[in-house]
C-alpha positions as semicolon CSV with decimal commas, in nm:
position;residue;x (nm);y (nm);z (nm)
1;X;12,421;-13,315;34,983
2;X;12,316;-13,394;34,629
3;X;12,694;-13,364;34,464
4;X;12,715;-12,943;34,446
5;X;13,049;-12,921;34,334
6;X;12,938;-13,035;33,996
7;X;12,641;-12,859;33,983
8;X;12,835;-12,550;34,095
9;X;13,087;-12,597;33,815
10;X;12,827;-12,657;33,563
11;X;12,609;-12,361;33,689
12;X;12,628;-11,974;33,552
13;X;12,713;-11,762;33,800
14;X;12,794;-11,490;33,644
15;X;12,440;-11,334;33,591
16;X;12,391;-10,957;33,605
17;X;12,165;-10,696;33,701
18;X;11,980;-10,566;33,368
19;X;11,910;-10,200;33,369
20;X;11,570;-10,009;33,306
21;X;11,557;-10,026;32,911
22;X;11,421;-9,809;32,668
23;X;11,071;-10,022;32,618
24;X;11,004;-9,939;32,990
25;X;10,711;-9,678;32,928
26;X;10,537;-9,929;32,676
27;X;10,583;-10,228;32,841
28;X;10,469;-10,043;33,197
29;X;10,138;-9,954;33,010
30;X;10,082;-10,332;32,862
31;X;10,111;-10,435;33,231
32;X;9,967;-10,166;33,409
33;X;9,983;-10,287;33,737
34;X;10,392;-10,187;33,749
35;X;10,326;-9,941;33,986
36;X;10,697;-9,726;34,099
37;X;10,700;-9,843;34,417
38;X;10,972;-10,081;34,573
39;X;10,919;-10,432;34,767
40;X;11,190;-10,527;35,014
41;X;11,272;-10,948;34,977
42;X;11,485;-11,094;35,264
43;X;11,675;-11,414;35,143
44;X;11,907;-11,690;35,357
45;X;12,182;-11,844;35,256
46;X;12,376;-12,117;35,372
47;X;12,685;-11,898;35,431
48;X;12,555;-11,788;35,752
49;X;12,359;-11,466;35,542
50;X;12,065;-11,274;35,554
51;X;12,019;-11,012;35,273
52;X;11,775;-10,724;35,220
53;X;11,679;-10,733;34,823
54;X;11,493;-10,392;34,714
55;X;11,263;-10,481;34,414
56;X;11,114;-10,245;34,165
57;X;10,892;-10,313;33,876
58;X;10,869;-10,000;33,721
59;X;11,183;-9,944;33,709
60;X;11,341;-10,300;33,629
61;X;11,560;-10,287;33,918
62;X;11,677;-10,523;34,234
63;X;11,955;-10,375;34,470
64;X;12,090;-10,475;34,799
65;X;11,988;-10,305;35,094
66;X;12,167;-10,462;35,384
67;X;12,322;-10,800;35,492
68;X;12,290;-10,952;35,812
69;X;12,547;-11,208;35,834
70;X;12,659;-11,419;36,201
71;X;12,944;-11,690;36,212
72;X;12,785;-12,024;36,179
73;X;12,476;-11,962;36,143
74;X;12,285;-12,113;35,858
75;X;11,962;-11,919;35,765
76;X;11,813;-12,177;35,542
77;X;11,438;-12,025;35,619
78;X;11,257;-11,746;35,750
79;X;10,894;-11,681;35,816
80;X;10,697;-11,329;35,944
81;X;10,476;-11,386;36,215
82;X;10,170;-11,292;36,110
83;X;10,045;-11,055;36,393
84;X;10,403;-10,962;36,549
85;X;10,536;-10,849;36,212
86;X;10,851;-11,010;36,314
87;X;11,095;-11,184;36,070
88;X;11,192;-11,537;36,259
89;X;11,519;-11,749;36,088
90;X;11,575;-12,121;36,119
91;X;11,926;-12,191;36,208
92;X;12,002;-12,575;36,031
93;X;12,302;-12,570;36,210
94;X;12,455;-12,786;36,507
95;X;12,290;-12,685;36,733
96;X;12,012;-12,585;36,525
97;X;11,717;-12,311;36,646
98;X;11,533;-12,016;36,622
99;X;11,629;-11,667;36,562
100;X;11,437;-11,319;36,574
101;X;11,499;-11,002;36,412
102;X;11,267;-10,701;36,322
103;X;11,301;-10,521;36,012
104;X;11,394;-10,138;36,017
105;X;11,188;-10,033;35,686
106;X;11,377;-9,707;35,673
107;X;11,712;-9,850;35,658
108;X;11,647;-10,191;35,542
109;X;11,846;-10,310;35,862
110;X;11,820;-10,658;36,050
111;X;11,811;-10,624;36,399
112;X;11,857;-10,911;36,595
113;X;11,623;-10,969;36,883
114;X;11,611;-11,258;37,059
115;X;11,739;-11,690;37,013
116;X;11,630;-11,998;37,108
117;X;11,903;-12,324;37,102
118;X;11,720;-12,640;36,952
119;X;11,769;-12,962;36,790
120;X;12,044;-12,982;36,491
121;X;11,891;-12,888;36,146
122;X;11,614;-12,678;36,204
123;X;11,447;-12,640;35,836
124;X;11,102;-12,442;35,858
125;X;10,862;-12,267;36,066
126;X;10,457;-12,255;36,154
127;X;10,316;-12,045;36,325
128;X;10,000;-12,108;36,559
129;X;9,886;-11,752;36,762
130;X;10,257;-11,663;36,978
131;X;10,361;-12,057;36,963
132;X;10,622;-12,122;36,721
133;X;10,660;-12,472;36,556
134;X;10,955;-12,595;36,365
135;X;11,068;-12,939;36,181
136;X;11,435;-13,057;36,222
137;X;11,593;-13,276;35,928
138;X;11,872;-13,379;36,071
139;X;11,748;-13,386;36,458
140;X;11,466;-13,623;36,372
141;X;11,223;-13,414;36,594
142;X;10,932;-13,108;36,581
143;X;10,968;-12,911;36,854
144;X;10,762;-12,610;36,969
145;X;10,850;-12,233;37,160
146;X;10,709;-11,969;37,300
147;X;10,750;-11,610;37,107
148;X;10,605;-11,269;37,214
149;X;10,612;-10,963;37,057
150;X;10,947;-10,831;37,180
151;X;11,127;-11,112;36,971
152;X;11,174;-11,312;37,283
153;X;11,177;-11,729;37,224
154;X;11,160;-11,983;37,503
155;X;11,386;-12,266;37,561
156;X;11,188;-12,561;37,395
157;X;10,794;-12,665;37,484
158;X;10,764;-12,951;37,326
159;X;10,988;-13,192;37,167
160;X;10,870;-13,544;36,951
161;X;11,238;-13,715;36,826
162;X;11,124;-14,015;36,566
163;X;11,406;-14,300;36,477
164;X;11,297;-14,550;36,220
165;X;11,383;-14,971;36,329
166;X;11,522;-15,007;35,983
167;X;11,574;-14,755;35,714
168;X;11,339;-14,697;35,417
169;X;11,395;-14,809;35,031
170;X;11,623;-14,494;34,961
171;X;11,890;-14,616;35,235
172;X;12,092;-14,321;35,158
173;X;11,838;-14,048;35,194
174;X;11,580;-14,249;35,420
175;X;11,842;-14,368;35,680
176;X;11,657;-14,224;35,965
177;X;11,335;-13,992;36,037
178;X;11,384;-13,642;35,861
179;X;11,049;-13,394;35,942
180;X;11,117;-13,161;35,620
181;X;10,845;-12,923;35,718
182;X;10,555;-12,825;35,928
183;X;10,229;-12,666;35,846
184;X;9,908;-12,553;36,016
185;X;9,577;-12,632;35,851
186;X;9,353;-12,396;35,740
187;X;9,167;-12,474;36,029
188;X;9,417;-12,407;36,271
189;X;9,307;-12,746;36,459
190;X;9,644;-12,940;36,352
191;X;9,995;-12,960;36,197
192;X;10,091;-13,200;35,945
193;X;10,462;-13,225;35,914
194;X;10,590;-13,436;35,642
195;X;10,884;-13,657;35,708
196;X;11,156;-13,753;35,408
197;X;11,308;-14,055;35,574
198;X;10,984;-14,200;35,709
199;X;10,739;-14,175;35,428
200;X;10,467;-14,034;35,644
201;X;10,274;-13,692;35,714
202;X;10,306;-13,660;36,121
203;X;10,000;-13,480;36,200
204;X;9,961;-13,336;36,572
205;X;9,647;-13,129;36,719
206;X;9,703;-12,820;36,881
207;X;9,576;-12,749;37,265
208;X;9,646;-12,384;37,340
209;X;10,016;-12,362;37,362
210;X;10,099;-12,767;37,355
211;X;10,100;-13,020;37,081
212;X;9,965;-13,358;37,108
213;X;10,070;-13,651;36,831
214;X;9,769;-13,790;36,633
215;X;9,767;-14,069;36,313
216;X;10,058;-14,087;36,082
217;X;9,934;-14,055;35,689
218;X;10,180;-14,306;35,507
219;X;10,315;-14,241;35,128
220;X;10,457;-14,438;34,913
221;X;10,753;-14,632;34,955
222;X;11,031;-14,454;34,865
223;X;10,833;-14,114;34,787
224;X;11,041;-13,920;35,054
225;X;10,764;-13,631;35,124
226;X;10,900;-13,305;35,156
227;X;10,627;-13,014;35,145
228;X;10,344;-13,004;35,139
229;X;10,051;-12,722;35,079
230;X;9,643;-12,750;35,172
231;X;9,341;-12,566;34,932
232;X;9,037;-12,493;35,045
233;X;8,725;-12,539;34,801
234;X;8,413;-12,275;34,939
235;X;8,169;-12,447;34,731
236;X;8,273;-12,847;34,618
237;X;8,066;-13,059;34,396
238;X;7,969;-13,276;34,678
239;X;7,596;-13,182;34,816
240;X;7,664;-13,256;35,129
241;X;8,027;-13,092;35,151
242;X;8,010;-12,729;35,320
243;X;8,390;-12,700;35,191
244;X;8,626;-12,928;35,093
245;X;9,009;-12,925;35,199
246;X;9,270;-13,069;34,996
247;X;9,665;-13,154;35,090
248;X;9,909;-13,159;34,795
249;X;10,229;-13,309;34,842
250;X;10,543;-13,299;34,685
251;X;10,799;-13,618;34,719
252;X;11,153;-13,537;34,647
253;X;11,263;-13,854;34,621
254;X;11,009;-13,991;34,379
255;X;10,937;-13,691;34,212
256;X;10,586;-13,671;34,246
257;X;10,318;-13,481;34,324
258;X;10,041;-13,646;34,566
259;X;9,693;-13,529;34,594
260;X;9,496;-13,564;34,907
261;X;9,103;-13,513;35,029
262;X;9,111;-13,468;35,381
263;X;8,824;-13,409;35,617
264;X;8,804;-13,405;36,002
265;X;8,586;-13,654;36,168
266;X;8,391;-13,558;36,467
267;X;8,601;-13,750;36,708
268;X;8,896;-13,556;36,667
269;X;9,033;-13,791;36,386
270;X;9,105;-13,712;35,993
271;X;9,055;-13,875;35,694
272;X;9,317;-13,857;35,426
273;X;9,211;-13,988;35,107
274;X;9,440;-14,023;34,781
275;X;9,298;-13,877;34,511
276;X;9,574;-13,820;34,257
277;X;9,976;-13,850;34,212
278;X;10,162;-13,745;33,955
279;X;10,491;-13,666;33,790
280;X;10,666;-13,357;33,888
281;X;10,871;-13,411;33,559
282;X;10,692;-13,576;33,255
283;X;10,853;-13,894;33,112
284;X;10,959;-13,732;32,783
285;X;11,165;-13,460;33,011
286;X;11,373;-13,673;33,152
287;X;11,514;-13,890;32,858
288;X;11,818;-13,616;32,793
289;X;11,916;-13,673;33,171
290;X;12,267;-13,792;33,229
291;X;12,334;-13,592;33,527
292;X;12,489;-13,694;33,853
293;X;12,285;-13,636;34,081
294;X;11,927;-13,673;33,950
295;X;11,698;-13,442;33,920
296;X;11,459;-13,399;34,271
297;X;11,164;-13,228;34,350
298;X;11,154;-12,878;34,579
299;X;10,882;-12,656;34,701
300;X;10,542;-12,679;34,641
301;X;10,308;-12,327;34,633
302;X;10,002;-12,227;34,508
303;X;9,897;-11,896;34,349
304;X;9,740;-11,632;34,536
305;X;9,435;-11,666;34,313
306;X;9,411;-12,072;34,389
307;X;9,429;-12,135;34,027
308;X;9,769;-12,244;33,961
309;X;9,998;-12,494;34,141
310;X;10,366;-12,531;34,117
311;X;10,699;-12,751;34,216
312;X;11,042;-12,671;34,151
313;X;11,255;-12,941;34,013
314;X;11,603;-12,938;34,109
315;X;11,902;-13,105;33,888
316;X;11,677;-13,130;33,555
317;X;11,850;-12,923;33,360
318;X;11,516;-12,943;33,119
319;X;11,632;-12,587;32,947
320;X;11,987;-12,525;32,819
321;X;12,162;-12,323;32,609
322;X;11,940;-12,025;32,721
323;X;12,169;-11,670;32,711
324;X;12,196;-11,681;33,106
325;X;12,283;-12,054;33,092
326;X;12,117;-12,371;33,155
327;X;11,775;-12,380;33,387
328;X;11,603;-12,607;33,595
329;X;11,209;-12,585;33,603
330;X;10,918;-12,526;33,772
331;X;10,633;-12,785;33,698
332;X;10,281;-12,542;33,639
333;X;9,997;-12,713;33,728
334;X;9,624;-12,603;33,667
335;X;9,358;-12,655;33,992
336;X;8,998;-12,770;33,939
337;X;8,765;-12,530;34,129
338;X;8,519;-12,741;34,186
339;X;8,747;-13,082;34,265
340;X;9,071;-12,935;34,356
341;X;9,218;-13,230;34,143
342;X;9,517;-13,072;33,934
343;X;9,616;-13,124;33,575
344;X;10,021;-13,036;33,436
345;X;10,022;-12,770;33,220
346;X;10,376;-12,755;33,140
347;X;10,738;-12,678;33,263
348;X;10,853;-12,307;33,296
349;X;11,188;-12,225;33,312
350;X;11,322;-12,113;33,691
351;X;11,644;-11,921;33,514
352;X;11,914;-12,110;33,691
353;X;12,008;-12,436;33,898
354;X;11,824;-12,593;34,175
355;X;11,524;-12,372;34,283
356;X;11,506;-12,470;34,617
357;X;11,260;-12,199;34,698
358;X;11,031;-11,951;34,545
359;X;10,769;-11,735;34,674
360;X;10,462;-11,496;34,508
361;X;10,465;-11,133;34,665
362;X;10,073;-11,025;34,813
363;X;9,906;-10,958;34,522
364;X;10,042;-11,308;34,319
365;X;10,180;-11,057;34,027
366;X;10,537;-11,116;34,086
367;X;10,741;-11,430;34,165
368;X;11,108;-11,456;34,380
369;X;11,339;-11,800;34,316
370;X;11,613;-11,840;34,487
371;X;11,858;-12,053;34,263
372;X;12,083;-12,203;34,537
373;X;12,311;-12,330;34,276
374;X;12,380;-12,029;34,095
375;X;12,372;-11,792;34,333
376;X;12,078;-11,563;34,236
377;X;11,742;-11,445;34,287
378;X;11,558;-11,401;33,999
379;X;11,210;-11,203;33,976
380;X;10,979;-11,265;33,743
381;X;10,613;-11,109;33,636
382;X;10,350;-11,330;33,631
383;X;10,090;-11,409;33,381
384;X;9,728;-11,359;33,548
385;X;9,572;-11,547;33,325
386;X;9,764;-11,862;33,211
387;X;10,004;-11,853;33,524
388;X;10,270;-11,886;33,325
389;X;10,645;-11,646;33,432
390;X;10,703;-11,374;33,217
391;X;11,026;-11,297;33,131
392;X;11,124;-11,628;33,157
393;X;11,278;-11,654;32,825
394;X;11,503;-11,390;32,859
395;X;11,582;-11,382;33,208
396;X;11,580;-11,009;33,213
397;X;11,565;-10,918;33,640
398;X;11,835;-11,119;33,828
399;X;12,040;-11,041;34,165
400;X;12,355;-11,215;34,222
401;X;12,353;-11,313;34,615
402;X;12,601;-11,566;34,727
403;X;12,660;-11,773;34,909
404;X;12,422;-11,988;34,827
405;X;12,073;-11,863;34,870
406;X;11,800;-12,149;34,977
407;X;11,490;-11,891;35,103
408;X;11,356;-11,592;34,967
409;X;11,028;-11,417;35,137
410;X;10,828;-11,093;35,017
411;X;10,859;-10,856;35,309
């Protein structure tokens, strides 16, 4: 979409799997929480693959366990169901959809369960009890299915297709509706789905296994949301505030990062009130920048500890001439406890090209990005206290997984 042949010539892809090295025992006891134990990662790529990643600390070691791979099929997200334990795929094909699979632990083996046929370019999934929700880019639409524990997925419940009457003030990107994502608040009362081509968060309440459309929450002109993630604040500065629930946003197109207060009005209706945007990439960042195409924001996530906030940025190229090649970044941002308004920290290096996705395992001590451009999954420790990736410097845990990898999830 963005020009990838160029990236993809530009982009190291030759990155290796570094062994356990003769520091392990010291370094294990300076971060004692390496315990010998593995984590299994799944991650989807666009070439129609989902792969099994084995992860351990201790040791210093990622292997592949299995690959699930079906003729065009393009596994560009998965999510577990929280209760069913079962691993569900967006297809962002033509026809687009849902897919099921459970995981055999044992073996590391995909099985595939059940489908569901939906709109072209299904991109994410939300989950709400057995009802699953997804966002399609290039379909325009949200739709909604049934699930059960068997892996078993309805035709479609509910579908809401959005054209725009003219197109927005990036006519390339914003030449129709394009729902990037959908989310459930913390809640569980409504979804906000942000939509790339239309500059708005769709938000819709949920009635047991139906959705019903509420307000639209308009951004910027030419902002392009893409993802978004809420906060919740147990004890806000406000007197009369029992909690306080915050929506950051992160616009690709713009390359900012959008702060929200929201609350939820007795009537059914919610306030969303801007309380902060900022740069994903500071000014003085961005000055080297020649490249073709330019740079764009990713994902958005927050740490498990709600301390730390961070957005990949894809096509910077900030860090170069680094031993494993030249990097992208990932902006770190620091979260007020008491306001939930956020402050940049600094950039930290995501070890490759376009980090279109990166996830914290349980415990928010390790940290998975999947470089879709150079076709790897790097791992890194995290810093508890200043949030920062370590390792980062030396890129020292890498997988090579082709073809490129866009999702990567802690199973």
């Amino acid at each position: 979409m963005f020009g990838l042949d160029l990236i993809r010539n530009l982009a190291v892809r030759s990155l290796t799997l570094i062994r356990p090295r003769s520091d392990l025992v010291s370094e294990s006891k300076e971060y004692s929480y390496l315990e010998n134990k593995d984590y299994l990662l799944s991650v989807g790529s666009y070439n129609g693959d989902i792969t099994i990643l084995k992860y351990n600390p201790f040791q210093k070691t990622i292997s592949k366990v299995s690959t699930y791979t079906q003729p065009k099929f393009q596994p560009s997200w998965q999510a577990v169901h929280p209760t069913q334990k079962i691993i569900y795929s967006a297809d962002e094909g033509s026809p687009g959809g849902l897919v099921s699979f459970r995981l055999d632990k044992a073996t590391g083996e995909l099985k595939k369960l059940g489908k569901a046929e939906g709109i072209n370019g299904t991109v994410s999934i939300a989950f709400y009890k057995d009802l699953a929700i997804v966002a399609a880019y290039t379909g325009h639409s949200i739709q909604t299915f049934d699930t059960n524990q068997a892996g078993d997925i309805s035709q479609a419940r509910d579908t809401f297709t959005y054209f725009l009457k003219e197109p927005g003030p990036n006519k390339e990107r914003q030449e129709s509706s394009h729902p990037h994502q959908v989310v459930i608040d913390p809640t569980g009362h409504y979804v906000v789905a942000p939509d790339l081509g239309a500059d708005l968060l769709r938000l819709y309440s949920i009635n047991g296994a139906r959705l019903s459309e509420l307000q639209t929450i308009p951004v910027a002109a030419g902002s392009g949301p893409r993802h978004v993630a809420f906060h919740v604040i147990d004890k806000p500065d406000e007197i009369y505030e029992r909690n306080r629930t915050m929506l950051y946003v992160v616009n690709e197109l713009k390359n900012t990062l959008t702060v929200f207060k929201t609350h939820q009005y007795d009537n059914g209706t919610f306030g969303f009130i801007e309380v902060q945007n900022l740069p994903t990439l500071p000014p003085s960042s961005t000055e080297h920048l020649a490249s073709v195409p330019s740079p764009t924001a990713g994902e958005i996530t927050i740490s498990k500890d709600k301390r730390f906030l961070y957005v990949s940025n894809r096509n910077d190229y900030t860090f170069k001439d680094k031993k494993f090649g030249a990097s992208d970044s990932i902006a770190l941002y620091k979260i007020e406890p008491v306001t939930g308004f956020v402050t940049f920290v600094k950039l930290l290096q995501a070890g490759g090209i376009t980090p279109r996705h990166f996830s914290f395992d349980e415990s928010g001590k390790f940290v998975a990005v999947a470089l879709q451009e150079t076709d790897t999954i790097v791992i890194y420790k995290v810093d508890p206290v200043s949030g920062e990736f370590i390792g980062a410097e030396d890129h020292d845990l890498s997988f090579p997984v082709s073809d490129r990898p866009v999702c990567v999830n802690w199973l």
